[in-house]
C-alpha positions in Angstrom: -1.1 -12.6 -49.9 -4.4 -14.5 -50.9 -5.7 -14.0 -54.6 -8.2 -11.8 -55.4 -11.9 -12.4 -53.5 -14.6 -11.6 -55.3 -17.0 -11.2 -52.4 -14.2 -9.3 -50.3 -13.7 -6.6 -53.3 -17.4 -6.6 -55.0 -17.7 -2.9 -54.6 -14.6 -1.0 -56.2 -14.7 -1.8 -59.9 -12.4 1.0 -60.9 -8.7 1.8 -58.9 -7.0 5.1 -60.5 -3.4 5.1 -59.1 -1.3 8.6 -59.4 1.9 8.3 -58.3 5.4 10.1 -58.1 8.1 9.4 -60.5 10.2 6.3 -58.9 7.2 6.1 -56.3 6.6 2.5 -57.3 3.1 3.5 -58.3 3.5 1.3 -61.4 4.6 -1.7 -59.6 1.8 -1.6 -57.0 -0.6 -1.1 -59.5 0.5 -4.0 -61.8 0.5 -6.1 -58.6 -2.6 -5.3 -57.1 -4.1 -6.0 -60.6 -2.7 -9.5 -60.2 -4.0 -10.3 -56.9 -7.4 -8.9 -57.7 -7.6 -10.1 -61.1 -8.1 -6.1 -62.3 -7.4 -5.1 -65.8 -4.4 -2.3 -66.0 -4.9 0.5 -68.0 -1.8 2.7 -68.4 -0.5 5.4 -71.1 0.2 2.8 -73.5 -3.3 1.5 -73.8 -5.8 4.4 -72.6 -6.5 5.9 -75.9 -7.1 2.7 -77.6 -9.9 1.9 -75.0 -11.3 5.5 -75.3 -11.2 4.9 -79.2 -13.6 2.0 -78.9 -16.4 4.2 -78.1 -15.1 7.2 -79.3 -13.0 6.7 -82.2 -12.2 10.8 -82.8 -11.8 11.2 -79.2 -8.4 12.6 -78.2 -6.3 10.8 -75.4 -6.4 14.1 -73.9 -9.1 16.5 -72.6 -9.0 19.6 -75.1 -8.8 23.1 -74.3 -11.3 24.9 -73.0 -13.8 23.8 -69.8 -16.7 23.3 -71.8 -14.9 20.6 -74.6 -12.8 19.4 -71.0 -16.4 18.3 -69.3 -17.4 16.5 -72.5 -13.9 14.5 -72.9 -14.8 14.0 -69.0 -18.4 12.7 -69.6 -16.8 10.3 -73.0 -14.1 9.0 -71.2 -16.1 8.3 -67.9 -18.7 6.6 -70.2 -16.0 4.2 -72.2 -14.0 3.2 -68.8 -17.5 2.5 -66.9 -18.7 -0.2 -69.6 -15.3 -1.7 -69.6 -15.5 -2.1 -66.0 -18.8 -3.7 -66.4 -16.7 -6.7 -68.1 -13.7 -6.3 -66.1 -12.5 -4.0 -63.2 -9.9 -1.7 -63.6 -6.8 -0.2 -62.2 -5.6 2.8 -63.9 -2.3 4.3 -64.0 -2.3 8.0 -64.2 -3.9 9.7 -67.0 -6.0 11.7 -64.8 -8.2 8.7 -63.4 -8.8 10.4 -60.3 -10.9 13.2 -62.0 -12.5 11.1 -64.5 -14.1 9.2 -62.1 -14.3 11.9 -58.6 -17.1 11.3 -56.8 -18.0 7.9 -58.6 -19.5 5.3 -55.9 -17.7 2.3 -57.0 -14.4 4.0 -58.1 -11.6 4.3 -55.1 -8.6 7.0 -56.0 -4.8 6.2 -54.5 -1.6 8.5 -54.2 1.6 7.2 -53.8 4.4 9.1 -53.2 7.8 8.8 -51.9 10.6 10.9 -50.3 13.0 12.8 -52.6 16.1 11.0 -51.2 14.7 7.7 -51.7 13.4 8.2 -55.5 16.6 9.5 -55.8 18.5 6.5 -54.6 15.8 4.2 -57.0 17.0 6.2 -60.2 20.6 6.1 -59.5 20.4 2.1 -59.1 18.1 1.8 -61.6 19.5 3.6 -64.9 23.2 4.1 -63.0 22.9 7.8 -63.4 25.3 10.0 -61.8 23.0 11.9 -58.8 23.2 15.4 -60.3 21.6 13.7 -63.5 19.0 11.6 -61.7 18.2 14.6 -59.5 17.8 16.7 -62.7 15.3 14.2 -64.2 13.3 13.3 -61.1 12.5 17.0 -61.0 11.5 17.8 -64.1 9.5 14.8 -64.6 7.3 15.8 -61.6 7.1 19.2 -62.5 5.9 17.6 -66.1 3.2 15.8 -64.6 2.2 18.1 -62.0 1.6 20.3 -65.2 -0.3 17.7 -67.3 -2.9 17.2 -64.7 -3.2 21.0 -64.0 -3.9 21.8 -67.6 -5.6 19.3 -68.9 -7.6 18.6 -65.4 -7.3 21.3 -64.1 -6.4 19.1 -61.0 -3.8 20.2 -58.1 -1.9 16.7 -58.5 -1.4 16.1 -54.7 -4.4 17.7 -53.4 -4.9 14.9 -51.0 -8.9 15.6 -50.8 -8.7 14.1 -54.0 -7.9 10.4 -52.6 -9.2 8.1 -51.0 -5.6 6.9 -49.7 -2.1 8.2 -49.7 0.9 5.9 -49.4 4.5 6.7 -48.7 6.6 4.1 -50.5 9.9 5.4 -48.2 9.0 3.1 -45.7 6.9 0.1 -47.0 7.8 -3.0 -50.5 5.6 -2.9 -52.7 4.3 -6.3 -51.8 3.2 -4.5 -48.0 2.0 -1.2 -49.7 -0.8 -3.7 -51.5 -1.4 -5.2 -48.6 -2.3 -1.9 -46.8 -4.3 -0.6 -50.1 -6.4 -3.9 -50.0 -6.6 -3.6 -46.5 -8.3 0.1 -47.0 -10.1 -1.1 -50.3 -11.9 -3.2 -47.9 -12.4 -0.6 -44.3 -14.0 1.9 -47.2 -16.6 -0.6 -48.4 -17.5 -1.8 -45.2 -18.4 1.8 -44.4 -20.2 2.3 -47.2 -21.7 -0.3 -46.6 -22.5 1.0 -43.2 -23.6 4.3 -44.2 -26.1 2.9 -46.1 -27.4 0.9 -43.0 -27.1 3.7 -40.7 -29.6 6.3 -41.5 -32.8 6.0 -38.9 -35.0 3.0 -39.5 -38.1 4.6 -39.3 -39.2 8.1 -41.2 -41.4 10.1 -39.2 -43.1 10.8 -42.9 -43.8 8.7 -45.9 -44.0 10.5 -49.1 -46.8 8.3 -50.3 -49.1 6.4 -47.8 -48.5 2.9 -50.3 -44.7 3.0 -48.5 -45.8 3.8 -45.2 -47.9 0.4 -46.0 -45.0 -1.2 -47.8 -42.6 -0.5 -44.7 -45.3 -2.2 -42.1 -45.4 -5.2 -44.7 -41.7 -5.4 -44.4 -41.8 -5.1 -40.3 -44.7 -8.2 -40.7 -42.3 -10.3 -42.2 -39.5 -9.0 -40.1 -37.2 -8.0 -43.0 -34.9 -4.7 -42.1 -35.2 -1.7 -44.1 -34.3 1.6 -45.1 -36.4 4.6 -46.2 -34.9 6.4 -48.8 -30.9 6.0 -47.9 -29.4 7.4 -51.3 -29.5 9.5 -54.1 -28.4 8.5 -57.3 -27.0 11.0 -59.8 -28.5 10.4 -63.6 -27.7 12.6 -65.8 -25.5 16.1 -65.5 -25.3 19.1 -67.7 -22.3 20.0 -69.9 -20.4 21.8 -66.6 -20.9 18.5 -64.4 -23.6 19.6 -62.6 -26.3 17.0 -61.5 -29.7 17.7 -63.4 -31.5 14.4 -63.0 -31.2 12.7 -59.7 -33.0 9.4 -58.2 -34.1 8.3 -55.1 -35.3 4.6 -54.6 -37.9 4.4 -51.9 -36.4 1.7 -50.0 -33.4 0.0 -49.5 -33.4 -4.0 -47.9 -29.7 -4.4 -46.8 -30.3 -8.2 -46.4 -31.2 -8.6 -49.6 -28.8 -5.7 -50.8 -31.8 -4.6 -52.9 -33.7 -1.0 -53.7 -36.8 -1.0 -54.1 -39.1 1.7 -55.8 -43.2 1.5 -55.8 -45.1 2.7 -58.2 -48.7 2.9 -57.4 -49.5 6.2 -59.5 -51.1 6.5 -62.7 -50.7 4.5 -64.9 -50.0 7.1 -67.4 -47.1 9.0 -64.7 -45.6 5.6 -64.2 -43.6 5.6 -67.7 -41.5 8.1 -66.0 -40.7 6.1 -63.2 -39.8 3.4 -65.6 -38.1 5.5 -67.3 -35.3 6.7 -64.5 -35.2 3.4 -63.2 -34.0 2.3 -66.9 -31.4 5.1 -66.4 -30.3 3.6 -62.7 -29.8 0.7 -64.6 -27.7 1.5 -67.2 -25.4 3.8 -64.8 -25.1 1.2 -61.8 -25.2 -2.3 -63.3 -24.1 -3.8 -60.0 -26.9 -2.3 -58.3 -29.7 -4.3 -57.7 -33.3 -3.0 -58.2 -36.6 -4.2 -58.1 -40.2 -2.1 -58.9 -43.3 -3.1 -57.2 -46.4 -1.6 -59.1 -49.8 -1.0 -57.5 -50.8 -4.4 -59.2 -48.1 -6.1 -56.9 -48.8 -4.0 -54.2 -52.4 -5.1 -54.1 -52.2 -8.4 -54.4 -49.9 -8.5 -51.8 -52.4 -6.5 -49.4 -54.8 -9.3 -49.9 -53.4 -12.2 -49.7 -52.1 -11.0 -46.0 -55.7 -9.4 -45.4 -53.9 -5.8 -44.4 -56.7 -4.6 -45.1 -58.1 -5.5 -41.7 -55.4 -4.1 -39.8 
């Protein structure tokens, strides 16, 4: 297996891994960090990242849904500008609700049969069967009951993941290889999602994009209108309260673009959300085109006259 590809895996900044006791979650994870050059974060280290940020922050969401969302929104926060430096992978802790729904975050279960975690604790700590079965099951039913109470997340709830891998039938060396394999199919659909929607809106919000889309057609460059919203800010319960929608998106360039031919005095707010895009998707690229820009532009290839 080839070492990690930057341009292959430029998408997923976070993995969250939640695995069955004996699954071999652990080893995947510590060697699919290797070959992608991801940083591991596991039980031994969480809190110590959390406490970087947040130094009276628990390691644990608290009771109660309303101090649970905060933890949520903390702990999102810390592990998001860590990934900024260096991707992650992390092992358990309730990753895969930390980061649901996150566009650069992809969420893996593995599991394995009873029999076969069975057979990997007997070898492993030469337990008699009766012993190992005894521990296997209460260690599930302990985690099953972490993630439930402190989550409030149905552990194997597979509409949590993005993939599910049984461990019964495949090394650890070939259950990375399939993960990569669907680490890459799901960013090559988003990235055709994004390039999917109908090229041409049968209405422009503003008339400046209609003009901005036939000065993209003159110069042949493919676009889209208005492809994706982007989440900003959400209230205390997690819902979305401040959303943003770029105007255009260039897929050759892998660029948004937003114009802002108001006001002057309106377009601090523009400015002001596209700070916020900024801060939340740093490996998003963005570029705003004013009415100065926009005019100039008109001009110099005499539009006008069209």
């Amino acid at each position: 297996m080839s070492k990690g590809n930057p341009e292959r895996n430029s998408r997923v900044k976070i993995i969250t891994i939640s695995r069955e006791v004996e699954s071999w979650g652990d080893e995947i994870g510590n060697y699919l960090a290797s070959v992608l050059s991801f940083r591991v974060v596991d039980s031994k280290n969480f809190h110590e990242h959390l406490k970087k940020y947040y130094p009276n922050l628990p390691p644990e969401p608290p009771p109660g849904e309303k101090e649970r969302n905060i933890w949520l929104r903390k702990a999102r926060f810390c592990f998001e500008k860590i990934a900024q430096e260096s991707p992650l992978i992390i092992l358990g802790r309730g990753g895969q609700k930390i980061f649901e729904n996150h566009p650069d975050s992809f969420h893996i279960l593995v599991v394995a049969s009873l029999q076969t975690r069975l057979q990997r604790v007997v070898q492993k700590y030469s337990q008699e069967e009766t012993i190992a079965l005894r521990i296997l099951l209460q260690q599930d039913k302990k985690r099953e009951r972490f993630l439930l109470e402190k989550f409030d997340v149905e552990w194997k709830n597979p509409a949590l993941y993005h993939f599910t891998i049984n461990t019964s039938f495949y090394s650890v060396e070939k259950a990375t290889e399939l993960i990569l394999e669907a680490i890459e199919s799901f960013q090559r659909e988003t990235r055709s999602q994004l390039g999917s929607p109908p090229r041409k809106p049968s209405i422009f919000a503003h008339p400046s994009e209609e003009e901005f889309a036939k000065l993209l057609d003159f110069y042949g460059i493919k676009w889209l209108y208005e492809p994706k919203t982007f989440p900003l800010e959400w209230d205390e319960e997690g819902n979305v309260v401040e959303a943003f929608t770029p105007d255009f998106y260039l897929p050759e360039f892998n660029t948004f673009i937003e114009l802002t031919t108001q006001r002057q005095k309106l377009v601090w707010r523009k400015n002001k959300k596209v700070r916020k895009f900024r801060e939340l998707y740093p490996d998003l690229k963005i570029k705003i085109i004013y009415s100065r820009n926009l005019e100039h532009i008109r001009k110099k290839l005499e539009l006008e006259d069209e």
